[in-house]
VOTIFI-158667 format. One record per residue (C-alpha): residue number from 1; residue in one letter; z, x, y. Coordinates in Angstrom, 3 decimals. Example, Ala and Ser with C-alpha at 12.3 -4.5 7.8 and 13.67 -1.06 7.14 Angstrom:
2
     n   res         up       east      north
     1     A      7.800     12.300     -4.500
     2     S      7.140     13.670     -1.060
This chain:
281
     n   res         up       east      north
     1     X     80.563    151.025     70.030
     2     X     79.219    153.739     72.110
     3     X     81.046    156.393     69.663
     4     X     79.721    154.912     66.681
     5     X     76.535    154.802     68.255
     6     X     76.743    158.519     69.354
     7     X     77.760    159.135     66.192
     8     X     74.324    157.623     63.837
     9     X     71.792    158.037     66.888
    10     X     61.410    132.111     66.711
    11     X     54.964    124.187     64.001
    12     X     52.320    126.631     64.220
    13     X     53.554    129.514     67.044
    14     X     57.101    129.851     65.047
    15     X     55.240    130.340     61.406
    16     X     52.544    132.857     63.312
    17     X     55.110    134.915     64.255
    18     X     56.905    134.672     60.408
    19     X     53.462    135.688     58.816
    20     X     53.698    138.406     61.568
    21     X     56.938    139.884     60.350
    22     X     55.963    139.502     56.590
    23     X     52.162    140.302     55.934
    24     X     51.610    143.261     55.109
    25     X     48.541    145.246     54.622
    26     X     46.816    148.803     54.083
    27     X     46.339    151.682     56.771
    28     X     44.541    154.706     57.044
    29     X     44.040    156.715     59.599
    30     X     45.216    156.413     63.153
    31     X     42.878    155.300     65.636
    32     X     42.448    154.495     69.270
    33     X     41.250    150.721     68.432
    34     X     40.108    149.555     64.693
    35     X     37.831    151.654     62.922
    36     X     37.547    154.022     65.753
    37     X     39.282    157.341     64.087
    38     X     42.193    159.331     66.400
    39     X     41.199    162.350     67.756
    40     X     41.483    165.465     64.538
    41     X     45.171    166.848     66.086
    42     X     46.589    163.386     66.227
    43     X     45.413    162.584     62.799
    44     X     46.700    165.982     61.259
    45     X     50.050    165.030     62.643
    46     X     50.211    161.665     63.939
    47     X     54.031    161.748     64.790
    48     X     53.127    163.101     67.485
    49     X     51.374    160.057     68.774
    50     X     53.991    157.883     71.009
    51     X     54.887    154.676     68.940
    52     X     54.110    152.291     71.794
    53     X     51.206    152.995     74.509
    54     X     50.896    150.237     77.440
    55     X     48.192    151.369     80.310
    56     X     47.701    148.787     83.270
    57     X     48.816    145.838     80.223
    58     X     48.756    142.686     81.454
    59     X     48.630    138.771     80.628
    60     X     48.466    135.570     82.121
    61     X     48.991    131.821     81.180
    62     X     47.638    129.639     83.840
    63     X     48.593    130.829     87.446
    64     X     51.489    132.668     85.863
    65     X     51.481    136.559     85.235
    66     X     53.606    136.977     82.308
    67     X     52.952    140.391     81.917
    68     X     51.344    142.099     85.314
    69     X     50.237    146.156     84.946
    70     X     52.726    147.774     82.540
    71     X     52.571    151.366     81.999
    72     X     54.582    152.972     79.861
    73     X     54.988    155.467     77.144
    74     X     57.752    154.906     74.239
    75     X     58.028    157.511     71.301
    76     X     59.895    157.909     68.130
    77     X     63.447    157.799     67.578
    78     X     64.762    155.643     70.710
    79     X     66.965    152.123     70.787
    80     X     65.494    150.766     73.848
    81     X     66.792    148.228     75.480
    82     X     63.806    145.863     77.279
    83     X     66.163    143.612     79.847
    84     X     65.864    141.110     82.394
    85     X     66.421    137.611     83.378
    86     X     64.257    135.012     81.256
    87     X     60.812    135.017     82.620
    88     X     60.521    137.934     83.381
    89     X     58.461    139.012     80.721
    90     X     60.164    140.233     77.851
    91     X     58.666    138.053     74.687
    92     X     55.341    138.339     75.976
    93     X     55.262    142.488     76.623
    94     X     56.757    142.136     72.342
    95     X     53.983    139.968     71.025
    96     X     51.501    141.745     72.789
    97     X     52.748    144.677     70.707
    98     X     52.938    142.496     67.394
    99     X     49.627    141.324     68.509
   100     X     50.598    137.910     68.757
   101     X     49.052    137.825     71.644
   102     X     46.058    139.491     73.471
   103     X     45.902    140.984     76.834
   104     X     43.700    140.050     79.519
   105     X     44.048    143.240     80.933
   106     X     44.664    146.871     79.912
   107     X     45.778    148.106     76.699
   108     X     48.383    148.124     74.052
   109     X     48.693    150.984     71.301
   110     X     50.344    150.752     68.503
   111     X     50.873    154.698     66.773
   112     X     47.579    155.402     68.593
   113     X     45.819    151.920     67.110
   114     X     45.662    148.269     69.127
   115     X     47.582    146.234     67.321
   116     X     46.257    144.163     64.364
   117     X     45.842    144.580     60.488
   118     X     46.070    148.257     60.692
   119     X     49.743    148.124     62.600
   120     X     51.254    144.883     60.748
   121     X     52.915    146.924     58.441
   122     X     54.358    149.456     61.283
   123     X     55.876    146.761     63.182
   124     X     58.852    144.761     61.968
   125     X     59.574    141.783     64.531
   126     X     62.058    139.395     65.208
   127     X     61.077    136.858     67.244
   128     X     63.783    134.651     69.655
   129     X     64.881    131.222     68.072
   130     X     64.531    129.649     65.194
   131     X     61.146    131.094     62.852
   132     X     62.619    130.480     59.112
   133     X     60.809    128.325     56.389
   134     X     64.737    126.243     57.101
   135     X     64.023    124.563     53.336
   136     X     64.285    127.864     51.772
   137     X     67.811    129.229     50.345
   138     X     69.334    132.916     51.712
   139     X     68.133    133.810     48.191
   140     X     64.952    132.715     48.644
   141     X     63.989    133.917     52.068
   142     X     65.159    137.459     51.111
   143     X     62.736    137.334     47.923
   144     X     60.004    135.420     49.927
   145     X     59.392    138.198     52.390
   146     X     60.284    141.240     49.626
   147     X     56.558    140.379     47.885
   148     X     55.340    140.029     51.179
   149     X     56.162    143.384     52.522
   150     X     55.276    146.659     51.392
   151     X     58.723    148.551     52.873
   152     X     60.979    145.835     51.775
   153     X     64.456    148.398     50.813
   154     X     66.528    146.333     48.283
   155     X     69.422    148.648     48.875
   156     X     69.325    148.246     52.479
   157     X     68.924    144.068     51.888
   158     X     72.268    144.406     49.772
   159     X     73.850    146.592     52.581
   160     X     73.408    144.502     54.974
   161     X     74.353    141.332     52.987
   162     X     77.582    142.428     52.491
   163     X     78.113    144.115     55.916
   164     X     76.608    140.577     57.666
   165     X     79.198    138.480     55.392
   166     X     75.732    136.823     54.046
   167     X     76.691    137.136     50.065
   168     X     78.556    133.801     49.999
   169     X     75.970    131.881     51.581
   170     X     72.708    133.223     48.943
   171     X     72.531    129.613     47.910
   172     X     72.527    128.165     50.565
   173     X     69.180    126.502     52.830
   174     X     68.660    127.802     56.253
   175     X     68.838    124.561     57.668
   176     X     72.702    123.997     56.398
   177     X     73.646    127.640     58.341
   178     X     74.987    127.922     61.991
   179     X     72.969    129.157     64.422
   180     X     75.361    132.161     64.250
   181     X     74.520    132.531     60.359
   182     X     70.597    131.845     60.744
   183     X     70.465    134.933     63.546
   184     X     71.866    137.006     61.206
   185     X     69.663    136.144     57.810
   186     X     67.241    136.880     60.770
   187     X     68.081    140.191     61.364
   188     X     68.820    140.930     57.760
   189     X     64.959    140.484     57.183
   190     X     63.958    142.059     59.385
   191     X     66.293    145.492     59.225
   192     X     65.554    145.254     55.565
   193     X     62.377    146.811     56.088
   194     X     61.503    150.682     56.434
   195     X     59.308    150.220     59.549
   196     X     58.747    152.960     62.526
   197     X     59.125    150.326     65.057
   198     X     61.328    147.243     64.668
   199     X     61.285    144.559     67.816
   200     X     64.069    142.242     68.450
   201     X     63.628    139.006     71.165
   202     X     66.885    138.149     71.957
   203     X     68.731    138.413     68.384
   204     X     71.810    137.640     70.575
   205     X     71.143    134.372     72.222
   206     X     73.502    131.587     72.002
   207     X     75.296    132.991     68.813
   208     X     79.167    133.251     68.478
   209     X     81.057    136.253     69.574
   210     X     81.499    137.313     65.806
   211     X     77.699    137.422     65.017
   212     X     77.351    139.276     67.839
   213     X     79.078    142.414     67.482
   214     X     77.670    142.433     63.295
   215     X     74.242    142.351     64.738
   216     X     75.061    144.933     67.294
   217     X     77.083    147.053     64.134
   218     X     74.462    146.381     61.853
   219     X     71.434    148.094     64.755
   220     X     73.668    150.908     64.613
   221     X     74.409    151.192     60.889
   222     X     70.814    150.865     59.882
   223     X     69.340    152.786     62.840
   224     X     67.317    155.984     61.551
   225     X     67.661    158.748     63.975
   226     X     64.529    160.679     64.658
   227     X     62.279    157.960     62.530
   228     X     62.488    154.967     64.041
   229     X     62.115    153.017     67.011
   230     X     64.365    149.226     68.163
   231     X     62.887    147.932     71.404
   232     X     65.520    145.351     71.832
   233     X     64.815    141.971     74.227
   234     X     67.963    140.806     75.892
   235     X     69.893    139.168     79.122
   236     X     73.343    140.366     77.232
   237     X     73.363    143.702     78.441
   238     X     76.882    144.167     78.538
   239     X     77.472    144.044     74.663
   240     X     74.234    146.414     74.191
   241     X     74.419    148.599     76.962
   242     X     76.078    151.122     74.801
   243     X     73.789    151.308     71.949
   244     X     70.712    152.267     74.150
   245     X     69.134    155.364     74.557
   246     X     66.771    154.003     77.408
   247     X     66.657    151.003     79.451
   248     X     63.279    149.363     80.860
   249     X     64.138    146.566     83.477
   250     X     61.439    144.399     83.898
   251     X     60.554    141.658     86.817
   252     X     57.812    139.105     87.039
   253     X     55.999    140.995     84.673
   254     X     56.488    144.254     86.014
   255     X     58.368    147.135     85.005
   256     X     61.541    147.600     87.487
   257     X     63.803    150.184     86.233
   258     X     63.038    152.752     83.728
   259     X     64.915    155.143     82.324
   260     X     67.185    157.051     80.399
   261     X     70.631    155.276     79.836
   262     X     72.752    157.857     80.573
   263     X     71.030    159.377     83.567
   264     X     70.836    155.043     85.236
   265     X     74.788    155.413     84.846
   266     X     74.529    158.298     86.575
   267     X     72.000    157.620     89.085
   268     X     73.952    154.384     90.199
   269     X     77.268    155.958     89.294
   270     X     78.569    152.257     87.794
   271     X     77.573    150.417     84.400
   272     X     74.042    149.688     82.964
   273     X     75.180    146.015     83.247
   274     X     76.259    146.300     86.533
   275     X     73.084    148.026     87.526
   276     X     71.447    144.738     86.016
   277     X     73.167    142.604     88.116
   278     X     72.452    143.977     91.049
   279     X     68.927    144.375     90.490
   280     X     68.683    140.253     89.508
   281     X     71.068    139.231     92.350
């Protein structure tokens, strides 16, 4: 996996977080919160604005800090893997960049915007467990969130369809699939699309072995080197250790470990997932 990957460099909360994967909606020009333009050199070339901007972020839900003073910087063209034990933050730092949810603290940029209207359609997002309309068909799901998305690829959708062994089950409704089969009509929705920055919480939870390593395949497959950005949510780190570029460990709400994948190996001279379990011990 690590050669191939060398070689291509979850009613009302679940359907929230469907709308936010398949609204879709117009942008102009990059700014620093909405209608607040970027500054004239980021706007002439706003690739050069890091995809994901977090200064002093945090959020809290009761006496609990979900999310307590992330700082971080994340550009284009990076599979980073966002891992730690559950708690410790993970689905909370991703829909604060969805804009799911808002902070109580700090700030969250989204291509040099705060994430709302103007970001939707930068952001695809997969959200951890279960967020399908489950009365809907394969079929229907796939053409459901095509009209609802301006950067839907149909050649990618049939790619993947074929590659996640999805083409037999078109006719079938979501809530007649395994939980192996719904994770990956999950991920086929969501890969389907041509955004910058695609988020995925937990895409391997409590899925079969087989499902696994397609999903892990397919993030390398479909990956676009030098466009695009996966920030990747997971406590599996020794299936996806190899597919990361970086690695952001985070604890209690607070970034642990950062850094690049290679030079953590290095660093600790043993295994990303070994790292992990020493840090969590």
């Amino acid at each position: 996996m690590q050669r191939a990957r060398e070689e291509r460099k979850q009613e009302q909360g679940a359907q929230d977080e469907v709308r936010m994967k398949m609204e879709s909606t117009t942008s102009g020009t990059p700014a620093t919160e909405a209608g607040t333009p970027a500054t004239t050199a980021e706007a002439a070339n706003p690739e050069s604005i890091p995809l994901v901007v977090a200064r002093d972020l945090a959020k809290r839900f009761g006496r609990v800090d979900a999310v307590n003073g992330i700082t971080v910087e994340i550009p284009r063209g990076q599979i980073v893997g966002l891992v730690g034990p559950n708690g410790s933050g993970k689905s909370t730092f991703l829909k604060l960049i969805t804009g799911l949810l808002q902070p109580d603290r700090g700030e969250i940029l989204v291509a040099g915007r705060r994430p709302g209207l103007a970001t939707k359609r930068l952001v695809a997002y997969e959200p951890e467990g279960d967020c399908l309309y489950d009365w809907m068909t394969v079929q229907q799901i796939m053409e459901f969130v095509a009209v609802q998305v301006p950067d839907w690829d149909s050649d990618k959708a049939r790619s993947l369809l074929s590659f996640l062994n999805l083409r037999e089950q078109l006719a079938t409704r979501i809530r007649n699939l395994s939980k192996g089969m719904r994770a990956r009509v999950k991920l086929l929705i969501t890969l389907s699309r041509n955004a910058p920055l695609t988020l995925l919480d937990e895409p391997l939870s409590g899925i079969d072995p087989t499902s696994r390593l397609r999903i892990i395949q397919s993030l390398v497959s479909e990956f676009r080197l030098g466009e695009q950005t996966i920030i990747l949510s997971t406590h599996e780190v020794a299936e996806t250790e190899g597919i990361f570029d970086r690695v952001i460990f985070l604890e209690k709400g607070q970034i642990k470990i950062d850094g690049d994948a290679q030079e953590l190996r290095a660093r600790y001279g043993c295994s990303i997932q070994r790292i992990f379990e020493e840090v969590y011990a």
